[in-house]
C-alpha positions in Angstrom: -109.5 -35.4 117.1 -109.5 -38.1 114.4 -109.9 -37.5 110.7 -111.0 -40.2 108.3 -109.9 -39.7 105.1 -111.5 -40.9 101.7 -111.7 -40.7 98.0 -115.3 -39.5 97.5 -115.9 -41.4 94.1 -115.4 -44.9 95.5 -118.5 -45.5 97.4 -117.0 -48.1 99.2 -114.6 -46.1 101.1 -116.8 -43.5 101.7 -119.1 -46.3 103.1 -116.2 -47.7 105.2 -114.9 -44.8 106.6 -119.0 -43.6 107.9 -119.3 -47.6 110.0 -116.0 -46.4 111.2 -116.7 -43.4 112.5 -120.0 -44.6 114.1 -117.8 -47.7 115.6 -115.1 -45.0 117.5 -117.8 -42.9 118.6 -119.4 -45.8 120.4 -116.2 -46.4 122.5 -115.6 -42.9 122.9 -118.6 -40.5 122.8 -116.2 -37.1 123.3 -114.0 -37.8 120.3 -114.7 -35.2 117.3 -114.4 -37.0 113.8 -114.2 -35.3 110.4 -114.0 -36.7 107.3 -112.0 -35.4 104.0 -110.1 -33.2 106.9 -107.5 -31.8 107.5 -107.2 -33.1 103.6 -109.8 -33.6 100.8 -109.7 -37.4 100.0 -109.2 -36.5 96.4 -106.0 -34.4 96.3 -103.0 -36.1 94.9 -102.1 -39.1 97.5 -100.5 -42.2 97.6 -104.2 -44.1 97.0 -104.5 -42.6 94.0 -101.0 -43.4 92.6 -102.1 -47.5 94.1 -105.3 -46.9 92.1 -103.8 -46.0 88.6 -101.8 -48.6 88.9 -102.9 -52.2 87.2 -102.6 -54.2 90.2 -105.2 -52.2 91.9 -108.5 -52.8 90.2 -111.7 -50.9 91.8 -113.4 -54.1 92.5 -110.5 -55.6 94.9 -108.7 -52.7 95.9 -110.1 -49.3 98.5 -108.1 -47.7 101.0 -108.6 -44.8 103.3 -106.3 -42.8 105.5 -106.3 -41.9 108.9 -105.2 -38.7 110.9 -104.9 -37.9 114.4 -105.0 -34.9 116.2 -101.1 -34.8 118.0 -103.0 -33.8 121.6 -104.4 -37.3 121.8 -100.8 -38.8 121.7 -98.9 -36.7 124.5 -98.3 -39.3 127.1 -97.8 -42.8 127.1 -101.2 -43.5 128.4 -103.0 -41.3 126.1 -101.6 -43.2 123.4 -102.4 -46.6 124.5 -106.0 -45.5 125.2 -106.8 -44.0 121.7 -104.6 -46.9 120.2 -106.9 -49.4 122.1 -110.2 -47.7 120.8 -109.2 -47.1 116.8 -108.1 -51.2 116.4 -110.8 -52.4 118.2 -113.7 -50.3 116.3 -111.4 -51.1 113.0 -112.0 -55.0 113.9 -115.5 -54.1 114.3 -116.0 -52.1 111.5 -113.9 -55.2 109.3 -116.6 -57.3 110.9 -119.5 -55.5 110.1 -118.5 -53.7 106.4 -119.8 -56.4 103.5 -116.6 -55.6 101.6 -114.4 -58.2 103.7 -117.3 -60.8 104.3 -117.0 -61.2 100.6 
């Protein structure tokens, strides 16, 4: 169903994406998550371009990605509901990660 994806080197994100996980599965029990799937975190991506670049220095900069299944977004309501569930355990997780409390 949902796929949190992560550079496996940068403990942080890895970190991140875990409290994430665990903070959608508490507002929805029945939703699978995977992570590095349907794509391994390290293949070529747009976070590692951000990351060679200067501006983006290990100690300021993560980013993870995340994928959803397409069945959870047929309908209108469907949407909304799985919408609802990923920002408010993102809030959550932003709450609870050290990484913004910095």
């Amino acid at each position: 169903d949902i796929g949190l994806l992560y550079r496996p080197w940068i403990k942080e994100e890895k970190t991140f994406c875990h409290l994430w996980a665990k903070n959608i599965k508490k507002r929805d029990p029945s939703l699978e998550i995977r992570f590095n799937y349907p794509y391994v975190g390290a293949s070529d991506c747009f976070l590692n371009h951000c990351s060679d670049k200067e501006f983006t220095r290990r100690e300021t900069f993560f980013g993870v990605f995340l994928e959803l299944n397409q069945k959870n977004l047929l309908t209108k309501s469907a949407k909304e509901k799985i919408a609802k569930r990923i920002i408010s355990s993102l809030e959550q997780t932003m709450k609870e990660h050290h990484w913004f409390s910095k």
